[in-house]
VOBA-1610 file (N, C-alpha, C; in pm, whole numbers, padded with zeros to 5 digits, always signed):
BEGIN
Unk-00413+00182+01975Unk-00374+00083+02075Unk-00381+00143+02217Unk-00327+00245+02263Unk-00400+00371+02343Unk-00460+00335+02427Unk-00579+00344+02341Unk-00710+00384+02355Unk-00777+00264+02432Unk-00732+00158+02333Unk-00788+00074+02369Unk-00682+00001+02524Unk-00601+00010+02548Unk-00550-00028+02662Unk-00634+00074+02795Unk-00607+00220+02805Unk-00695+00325+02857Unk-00831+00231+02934Unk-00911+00165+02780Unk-01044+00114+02791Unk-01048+00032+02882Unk-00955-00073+02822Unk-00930-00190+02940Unk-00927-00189+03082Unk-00856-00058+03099Unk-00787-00099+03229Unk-00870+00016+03313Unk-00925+00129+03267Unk-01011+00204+03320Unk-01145+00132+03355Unk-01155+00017+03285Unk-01312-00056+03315Unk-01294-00165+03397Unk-01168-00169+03437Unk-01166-00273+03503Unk-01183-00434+03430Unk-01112-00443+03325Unk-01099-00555+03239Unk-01200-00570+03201Unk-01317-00454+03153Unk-01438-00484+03085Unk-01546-00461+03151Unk-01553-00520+03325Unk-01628-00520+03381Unk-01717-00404+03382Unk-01668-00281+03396Unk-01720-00134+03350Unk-01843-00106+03251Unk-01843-00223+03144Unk-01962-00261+03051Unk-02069-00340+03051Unk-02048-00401+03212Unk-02172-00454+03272Unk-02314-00404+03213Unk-02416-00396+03177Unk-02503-00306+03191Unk-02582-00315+03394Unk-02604-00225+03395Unk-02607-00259+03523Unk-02613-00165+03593Unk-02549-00257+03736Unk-02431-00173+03818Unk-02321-00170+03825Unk-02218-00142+03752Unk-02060-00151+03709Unk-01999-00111+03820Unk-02018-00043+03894Unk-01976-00016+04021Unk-01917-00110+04146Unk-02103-00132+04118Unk-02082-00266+04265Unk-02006-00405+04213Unk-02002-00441+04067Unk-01953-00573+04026Unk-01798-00504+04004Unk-01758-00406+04019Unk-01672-00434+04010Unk-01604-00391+04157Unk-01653-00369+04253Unk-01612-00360+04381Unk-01641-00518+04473Unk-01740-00608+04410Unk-01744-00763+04460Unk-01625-00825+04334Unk-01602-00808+04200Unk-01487-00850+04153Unk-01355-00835+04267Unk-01350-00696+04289Unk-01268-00674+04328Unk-01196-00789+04496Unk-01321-00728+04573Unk-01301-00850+04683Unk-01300-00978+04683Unk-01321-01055+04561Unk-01357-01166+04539Unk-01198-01221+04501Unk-01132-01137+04400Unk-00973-01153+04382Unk-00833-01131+04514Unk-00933-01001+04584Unk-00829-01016+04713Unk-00858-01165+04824Unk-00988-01164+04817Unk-00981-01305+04903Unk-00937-01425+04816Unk-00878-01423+04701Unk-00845-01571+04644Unk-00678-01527+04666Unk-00650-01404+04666Unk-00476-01435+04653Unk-00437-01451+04812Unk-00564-01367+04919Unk-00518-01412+05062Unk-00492-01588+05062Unk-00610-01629+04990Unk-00616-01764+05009Unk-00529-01863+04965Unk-00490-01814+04839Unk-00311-01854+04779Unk-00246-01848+04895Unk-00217-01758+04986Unk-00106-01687+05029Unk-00055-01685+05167Unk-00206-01691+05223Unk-00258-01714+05353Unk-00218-01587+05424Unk-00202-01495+05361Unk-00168-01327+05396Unk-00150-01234+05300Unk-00235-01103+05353Unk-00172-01000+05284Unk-00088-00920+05327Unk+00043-00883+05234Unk+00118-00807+05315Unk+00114-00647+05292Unk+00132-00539+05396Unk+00047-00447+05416Unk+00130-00365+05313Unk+00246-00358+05323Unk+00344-00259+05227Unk+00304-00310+05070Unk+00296-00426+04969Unk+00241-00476+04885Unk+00115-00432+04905Unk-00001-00427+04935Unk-00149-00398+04926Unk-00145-00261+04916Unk-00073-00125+05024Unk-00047-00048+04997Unk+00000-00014+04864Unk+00074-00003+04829Unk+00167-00031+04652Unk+00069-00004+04576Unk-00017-00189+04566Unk-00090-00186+04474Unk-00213-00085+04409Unk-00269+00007+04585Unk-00341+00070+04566Unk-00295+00195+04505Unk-00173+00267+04535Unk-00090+00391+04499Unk-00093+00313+04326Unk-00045+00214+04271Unk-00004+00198+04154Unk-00171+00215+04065Unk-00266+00127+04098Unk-00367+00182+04033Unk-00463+00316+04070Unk-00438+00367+04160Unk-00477+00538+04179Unk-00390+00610+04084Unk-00270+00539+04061Unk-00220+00672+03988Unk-00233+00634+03848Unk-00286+00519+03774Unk-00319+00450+03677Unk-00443+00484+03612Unk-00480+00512+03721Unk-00656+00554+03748Unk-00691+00690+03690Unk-00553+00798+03739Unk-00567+00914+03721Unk-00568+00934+03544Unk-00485+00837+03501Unk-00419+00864+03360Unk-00562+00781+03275Unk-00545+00690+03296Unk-00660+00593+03205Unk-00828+00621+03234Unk-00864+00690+03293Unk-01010+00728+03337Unk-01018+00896+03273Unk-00885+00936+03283Unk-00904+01109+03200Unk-00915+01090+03061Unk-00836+00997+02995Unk-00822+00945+02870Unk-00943+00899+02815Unk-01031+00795+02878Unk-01153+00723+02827Unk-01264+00866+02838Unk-01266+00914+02994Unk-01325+01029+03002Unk-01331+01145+02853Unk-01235+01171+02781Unk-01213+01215+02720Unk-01303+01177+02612Unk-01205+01090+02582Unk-01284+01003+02435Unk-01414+01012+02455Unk-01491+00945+02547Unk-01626+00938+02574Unk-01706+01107+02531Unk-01632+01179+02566Unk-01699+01334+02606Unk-01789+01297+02752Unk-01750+01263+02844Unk-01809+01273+02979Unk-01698+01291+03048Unk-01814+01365+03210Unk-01739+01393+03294Unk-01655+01269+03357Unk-01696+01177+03398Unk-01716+01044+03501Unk-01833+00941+03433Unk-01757+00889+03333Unk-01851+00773+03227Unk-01869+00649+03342Unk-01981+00620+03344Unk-02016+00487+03442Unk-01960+00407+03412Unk-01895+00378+03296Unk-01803+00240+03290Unk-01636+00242+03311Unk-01643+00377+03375Unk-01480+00363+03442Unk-01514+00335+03584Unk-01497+00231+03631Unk-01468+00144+03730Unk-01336+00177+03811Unk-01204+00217+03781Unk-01081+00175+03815Unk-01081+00257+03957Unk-01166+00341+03988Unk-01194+00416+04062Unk-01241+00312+04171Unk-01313+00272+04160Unk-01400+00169+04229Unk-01323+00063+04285Unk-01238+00004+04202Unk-01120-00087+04220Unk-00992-00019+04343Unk-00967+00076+04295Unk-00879+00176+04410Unk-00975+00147+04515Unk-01044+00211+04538Unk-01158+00256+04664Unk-01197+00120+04721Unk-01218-00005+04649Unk-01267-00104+04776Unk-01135-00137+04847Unk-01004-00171+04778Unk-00842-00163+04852Unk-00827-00130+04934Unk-00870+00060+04901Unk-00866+00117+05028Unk-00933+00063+05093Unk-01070+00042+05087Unk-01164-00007+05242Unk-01105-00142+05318Unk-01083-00219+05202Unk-00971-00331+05314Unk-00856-00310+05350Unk-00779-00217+05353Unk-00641-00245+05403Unk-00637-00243+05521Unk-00552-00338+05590Unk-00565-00390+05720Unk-00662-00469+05808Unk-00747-00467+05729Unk-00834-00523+05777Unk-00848-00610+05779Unk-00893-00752+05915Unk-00856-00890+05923Unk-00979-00931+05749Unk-00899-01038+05750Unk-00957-01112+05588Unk-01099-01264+05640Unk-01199-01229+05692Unk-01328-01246+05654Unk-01434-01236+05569Unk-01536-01351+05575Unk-01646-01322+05528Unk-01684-01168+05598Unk-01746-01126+05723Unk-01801-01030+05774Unk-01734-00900+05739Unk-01600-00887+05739Unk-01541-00765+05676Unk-01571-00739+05536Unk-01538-00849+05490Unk-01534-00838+05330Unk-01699-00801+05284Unk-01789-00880+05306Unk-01892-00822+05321Unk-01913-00688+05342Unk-01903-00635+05447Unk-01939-00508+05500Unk-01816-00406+05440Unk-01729-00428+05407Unk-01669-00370+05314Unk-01682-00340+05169Unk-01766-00398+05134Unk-01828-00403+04992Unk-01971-00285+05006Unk-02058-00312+05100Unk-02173-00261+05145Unk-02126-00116+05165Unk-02060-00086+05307Unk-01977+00039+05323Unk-01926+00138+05239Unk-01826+00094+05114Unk-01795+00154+05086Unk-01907+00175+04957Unk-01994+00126+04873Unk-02070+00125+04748Unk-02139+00226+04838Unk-02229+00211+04960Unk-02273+00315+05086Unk-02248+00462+05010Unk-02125+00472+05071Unk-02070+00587+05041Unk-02017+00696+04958Unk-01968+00595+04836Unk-01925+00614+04719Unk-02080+00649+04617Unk-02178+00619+04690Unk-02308+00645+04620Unk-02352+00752+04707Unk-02353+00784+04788Unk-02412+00886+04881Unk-02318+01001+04889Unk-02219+00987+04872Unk-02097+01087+04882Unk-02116+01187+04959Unk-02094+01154+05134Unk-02141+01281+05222Unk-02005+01387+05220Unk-02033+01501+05252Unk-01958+01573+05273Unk-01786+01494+05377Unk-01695+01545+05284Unk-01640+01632+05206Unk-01606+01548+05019Unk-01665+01449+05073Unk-01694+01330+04907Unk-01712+01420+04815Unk-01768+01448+04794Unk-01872+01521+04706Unk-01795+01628+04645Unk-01745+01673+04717Unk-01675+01838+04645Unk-01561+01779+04590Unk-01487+01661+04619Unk-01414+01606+04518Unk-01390+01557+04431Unk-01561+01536+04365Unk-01565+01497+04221Unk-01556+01637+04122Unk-01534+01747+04227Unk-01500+01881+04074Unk-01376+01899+04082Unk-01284+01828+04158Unk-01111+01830+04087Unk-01125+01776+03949Unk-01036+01878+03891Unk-01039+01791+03703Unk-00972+01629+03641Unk-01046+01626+03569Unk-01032+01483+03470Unk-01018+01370+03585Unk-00953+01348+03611Unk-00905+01185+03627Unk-00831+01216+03774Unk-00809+01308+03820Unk-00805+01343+03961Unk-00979+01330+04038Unk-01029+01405+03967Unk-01164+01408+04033Unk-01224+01237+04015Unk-01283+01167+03939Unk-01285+01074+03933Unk-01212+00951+04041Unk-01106+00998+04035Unk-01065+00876+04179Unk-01057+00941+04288Unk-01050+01078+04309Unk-01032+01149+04446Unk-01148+01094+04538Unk-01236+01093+04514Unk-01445+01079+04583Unk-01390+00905+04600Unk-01388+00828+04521Unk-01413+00688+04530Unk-01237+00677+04646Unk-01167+00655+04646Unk-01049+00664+04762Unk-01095+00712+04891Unk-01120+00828+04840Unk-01165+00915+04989Unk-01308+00818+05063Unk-01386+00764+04992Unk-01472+00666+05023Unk-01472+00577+05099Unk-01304+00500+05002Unk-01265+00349+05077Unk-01216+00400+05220Unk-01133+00527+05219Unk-01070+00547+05353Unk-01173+00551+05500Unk-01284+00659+05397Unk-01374+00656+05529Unk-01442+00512+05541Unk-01473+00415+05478Unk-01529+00322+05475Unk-01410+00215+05597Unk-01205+00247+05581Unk-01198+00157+05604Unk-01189+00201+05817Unk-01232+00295+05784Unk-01237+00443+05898Unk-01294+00321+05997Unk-01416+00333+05943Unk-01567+00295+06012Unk-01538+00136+06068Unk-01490+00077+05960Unk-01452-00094+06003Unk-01366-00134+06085Unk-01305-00045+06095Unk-01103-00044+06169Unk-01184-00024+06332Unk-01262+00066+06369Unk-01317+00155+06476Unk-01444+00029+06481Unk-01497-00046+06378Unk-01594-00160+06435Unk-01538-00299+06484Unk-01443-00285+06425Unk-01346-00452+06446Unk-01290-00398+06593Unk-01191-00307+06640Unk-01156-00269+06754Unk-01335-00324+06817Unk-01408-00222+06829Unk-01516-00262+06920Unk-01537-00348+06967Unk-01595-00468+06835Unk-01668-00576+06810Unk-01547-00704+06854Unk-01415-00727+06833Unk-01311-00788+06855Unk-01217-00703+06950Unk-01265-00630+07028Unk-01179-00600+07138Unk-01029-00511+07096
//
């Protein structure tokens, strides 16, 4: 039972088994659910969004070392939960648009695929640290870049 919860929730409710790109569907899943509960809600609130991201990073750490395991891989393409952390990060705070949300999706997959320095050296922390360390560190710089374009672009 484990195992199979681990599966679940490391893939991002399955999505992880895309054949594909599991990545990017589950980083447009992802934005696609924050813009429906803004839209419930007509706000996100920053201490809650925060939360949520700390609660599945540290969810992330446990259920992605576990599947990791089972699998015998380092970073199995169908753990997602990483991905799920990391687009969060790229939106937090950030006004709730098409153009953000967009370019927040773009940005951070960007990066999280390119992994420039210091990305990169954080996928050799072990198990399930390494695995979400690179994709977080991603969203941050991703939400780096948008925070510093919205100032610009919106004054």
């Amino acid at each position: 039972m484990k195992r199979h919860i681990s599966l679940f929730l490391a893939t991002g409710g399955y999505i992880g088994m895309i054949p594909g790109m599991p990545g990017t569907y589950a980083s447009i899943a992802t934005v696609v659910v924050y813009y429906l509960i803004y839209r419930i809600s007509f706000r996100i609130y920053p201490e809650l969004h925060l939360s949520v991201i700390c609660l599945i990073a540290t969810t992330g750490v446990f259920v992605s070392a576990a599947v990791s395991r089972h699998l015998g891989k380092e970073d199995p393409q169908i753990v997602v939960i990483d991905e799920v952390a990391g687009q969060l990060t790229a939106l937090l705070l950030l006004p709730v648009h098409f153009a953000n949300l967009a370019a927040a999706v773009c940005l951070f997959r960007f990066l999280d695929i390119w992994k420039p320095y210091p990305l990169r050296r954080l996928e050799r922390l072990k198990d399930g640290v390494g695995i979400m360390a690179d994709d977080l560190a991603a969203g941050v710089l991703a939400n780096i870049i948008l925070q510093v374009a919205n100032r610009f672009w919106h004054g």
